[in-house]
C-alpha positions as CSV (number, residue, x, y, z in Angstrom):
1,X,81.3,86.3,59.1
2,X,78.4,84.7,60.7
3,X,76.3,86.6,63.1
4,X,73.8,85.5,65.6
5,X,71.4,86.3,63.5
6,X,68.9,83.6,65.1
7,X,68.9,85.3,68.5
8,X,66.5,87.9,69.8
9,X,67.4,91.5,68.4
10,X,67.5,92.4,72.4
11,X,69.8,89.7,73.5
12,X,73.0,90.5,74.9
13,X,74.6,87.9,72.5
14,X,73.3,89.6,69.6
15,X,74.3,93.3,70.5
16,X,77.6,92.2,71.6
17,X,78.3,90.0,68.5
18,X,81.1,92.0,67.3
19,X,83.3,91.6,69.5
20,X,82.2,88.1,69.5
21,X,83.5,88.0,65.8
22,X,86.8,89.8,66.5
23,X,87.5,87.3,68.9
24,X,86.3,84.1,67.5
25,X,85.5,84.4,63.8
26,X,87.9,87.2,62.5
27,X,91.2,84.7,63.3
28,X,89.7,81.9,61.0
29,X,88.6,84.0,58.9
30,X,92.0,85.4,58.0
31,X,93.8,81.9,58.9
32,X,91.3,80.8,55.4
33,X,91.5,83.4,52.9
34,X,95.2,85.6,53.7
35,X,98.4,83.1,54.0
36,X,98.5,84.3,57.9
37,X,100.4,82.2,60.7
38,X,97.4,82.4,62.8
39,X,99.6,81.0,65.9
40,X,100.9,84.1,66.0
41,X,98.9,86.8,66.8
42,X,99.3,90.5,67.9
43,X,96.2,93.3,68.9
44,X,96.0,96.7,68.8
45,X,93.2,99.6,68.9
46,X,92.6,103.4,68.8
47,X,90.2,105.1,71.5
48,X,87.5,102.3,72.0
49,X,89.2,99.9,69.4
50,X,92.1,100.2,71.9
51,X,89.7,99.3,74.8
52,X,88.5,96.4,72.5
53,X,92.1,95.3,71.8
54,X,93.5,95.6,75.6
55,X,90.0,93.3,76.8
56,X,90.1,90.8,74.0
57,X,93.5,90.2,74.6
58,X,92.7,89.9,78.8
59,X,90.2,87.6,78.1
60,X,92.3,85.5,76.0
61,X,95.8,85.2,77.3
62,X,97.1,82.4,75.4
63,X,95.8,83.9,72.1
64,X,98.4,87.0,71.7
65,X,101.8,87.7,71.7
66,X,100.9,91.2,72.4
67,X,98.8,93.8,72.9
68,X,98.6,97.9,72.4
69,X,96.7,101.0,72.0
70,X,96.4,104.3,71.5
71,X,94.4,106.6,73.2
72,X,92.4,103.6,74.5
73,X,89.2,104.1,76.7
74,X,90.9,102.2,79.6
75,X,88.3,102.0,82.2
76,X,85.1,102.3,80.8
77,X,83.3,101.2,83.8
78,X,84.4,104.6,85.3
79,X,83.5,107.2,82.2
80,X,80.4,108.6,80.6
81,X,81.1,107.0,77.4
82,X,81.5,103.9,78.6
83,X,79.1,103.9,81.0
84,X,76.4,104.5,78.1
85,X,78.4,101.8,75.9
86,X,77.9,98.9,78.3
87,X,74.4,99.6,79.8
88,X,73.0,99.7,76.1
89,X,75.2,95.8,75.3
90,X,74.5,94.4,78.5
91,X,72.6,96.4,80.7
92,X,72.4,97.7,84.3
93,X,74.0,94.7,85.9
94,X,77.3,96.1,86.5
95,X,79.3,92.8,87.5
96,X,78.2,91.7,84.1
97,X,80.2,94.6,82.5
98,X,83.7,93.6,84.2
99,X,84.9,91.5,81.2
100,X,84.2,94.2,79.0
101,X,86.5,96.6,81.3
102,X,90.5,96.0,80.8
103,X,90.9,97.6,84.6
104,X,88.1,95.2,86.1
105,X,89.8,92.3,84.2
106,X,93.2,93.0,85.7
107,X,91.7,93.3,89.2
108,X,89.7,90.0,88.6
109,X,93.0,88.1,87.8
110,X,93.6,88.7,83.4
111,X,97.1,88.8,82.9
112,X,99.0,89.5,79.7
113,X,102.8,89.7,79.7
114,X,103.1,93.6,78.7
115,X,101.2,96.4,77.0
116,X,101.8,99.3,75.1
117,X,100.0,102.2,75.2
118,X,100.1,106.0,73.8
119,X,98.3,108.6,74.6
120,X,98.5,112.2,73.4
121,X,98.7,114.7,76.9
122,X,96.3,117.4,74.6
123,X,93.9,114.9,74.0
124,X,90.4,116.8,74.8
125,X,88.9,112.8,76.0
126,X,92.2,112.1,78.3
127,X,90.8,113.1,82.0
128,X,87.1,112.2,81.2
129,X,87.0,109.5,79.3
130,X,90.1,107.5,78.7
131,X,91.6,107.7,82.0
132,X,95.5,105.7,81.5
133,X,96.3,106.9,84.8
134,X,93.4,104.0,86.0
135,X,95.1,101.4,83.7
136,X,98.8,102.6,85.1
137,X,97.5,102.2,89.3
138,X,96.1,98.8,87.9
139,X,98.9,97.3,86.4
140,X,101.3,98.2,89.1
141,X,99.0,96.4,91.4
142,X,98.9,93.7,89.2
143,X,102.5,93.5,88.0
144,X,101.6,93.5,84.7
145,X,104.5,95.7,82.7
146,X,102.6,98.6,80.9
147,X,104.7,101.3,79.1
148,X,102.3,104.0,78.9
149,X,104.1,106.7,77.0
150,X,102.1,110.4,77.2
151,X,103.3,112.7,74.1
152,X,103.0,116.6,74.5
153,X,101.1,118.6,72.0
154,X,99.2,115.5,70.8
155,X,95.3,115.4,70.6
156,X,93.2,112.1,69.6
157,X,93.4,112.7,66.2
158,X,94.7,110.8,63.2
159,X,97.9,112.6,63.1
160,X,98.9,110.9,66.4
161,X,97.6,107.9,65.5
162,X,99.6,108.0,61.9
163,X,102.7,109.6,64.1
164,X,102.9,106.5,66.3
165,X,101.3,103.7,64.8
166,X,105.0,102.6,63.3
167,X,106.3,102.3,66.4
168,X,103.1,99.7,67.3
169,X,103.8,97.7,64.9
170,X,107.6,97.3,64.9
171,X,107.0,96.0,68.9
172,X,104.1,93.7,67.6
173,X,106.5,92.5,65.2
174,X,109.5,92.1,67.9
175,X,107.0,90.1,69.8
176,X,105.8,88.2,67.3
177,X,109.1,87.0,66.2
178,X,109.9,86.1,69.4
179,X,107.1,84.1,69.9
180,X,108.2,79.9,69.5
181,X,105.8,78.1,67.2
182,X,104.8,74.8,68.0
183,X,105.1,72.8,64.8
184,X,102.6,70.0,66.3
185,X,99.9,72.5,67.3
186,X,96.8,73.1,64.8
187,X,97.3,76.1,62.5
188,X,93.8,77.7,64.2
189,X,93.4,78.8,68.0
């Protein structure tokens, strides 16, 4: 994948090129070299991978038959980590850091059909830094249909992840199915 490797070091562009490449160059990437229907796409995300897959699909609607995560970060605008994530991308202008915050991107007018999300109720990050319950109070005021689904006993870790992550992609792959392909559109988004 091409970076922006021409661009000044300090540049936002250049700090923020990965999710740059997730969004623009990993789809023709795989649509090139795996024999992907690339018209048919699905995201998904642990902790801030999940924040990366609930924004990238807000910021391009048409893109994804779905979306989920679990454990996301879901309002990094309003937590420590993400506070320190997006001042040191883009920094101190905080209206710049709204379409890199799935909340802010709701609240601004991003819609998505549904998401998914799972989040483990021991998780030692749940009240400081991922917040769902910000995510839940946004949807519902956005009337976008989250399932948010809080398992007992469950921490952050990669036994949750590998406990749930079945159940992700079975509803990716419901979506995806049900997703109508139109035979005249190009291959690539």
């Amino acid at each position: 994948m091409s970076g922006a490797i021409s661009r000044s070091p300090s540049s936002a562009a250049i700090r923020c090129a990965p999710a740059f490449n997730v969004e623009r160059e990993l789809p023709g990437l795989i649509g090139s070299e795996l024999p992907a229907d690339v018209a048919r796409q699905s995201i998904m995300g642990h902790s801030m991978g999940g924040h990366g897959a609930l924004t990238i699909a807000l910021r391009n609607q048409a893109r994804y038959a779905s979306v989920s995560a679990i454990s996301p970060i879901c309002a990094p605008m309003n937590c420590p980590w993400g506070q320190k994530a997006l001042s040191g991308y883009l920094g101190s202008n905080k209206e710049s850091w709204r379409r890199y915050d799935a909340c802010s991107l709701l609240e601004d007018g991003a819609r998505v059909t549904e998401l998914l999300v799972d989040q483990g109720a021991a998780d030692q990050f749940l009240e400081t830094q991922l917040k769902p319950e910000l995510l839940e109070r946004t949807c519902a005021r956005s009337g976008v249909r989250l399932t948010l689904r809080m398992h007992e006993g469950y921490d952050h870790s990669y036994f949750f992840i590998s406990t749930f992550i079945e159940d992700h992609l079975r509803w990716h792959a419901q979506r995806l199915s049900d997703k109508q392909v139109d035979p005249d559109k190009p291959r690539m988004p």
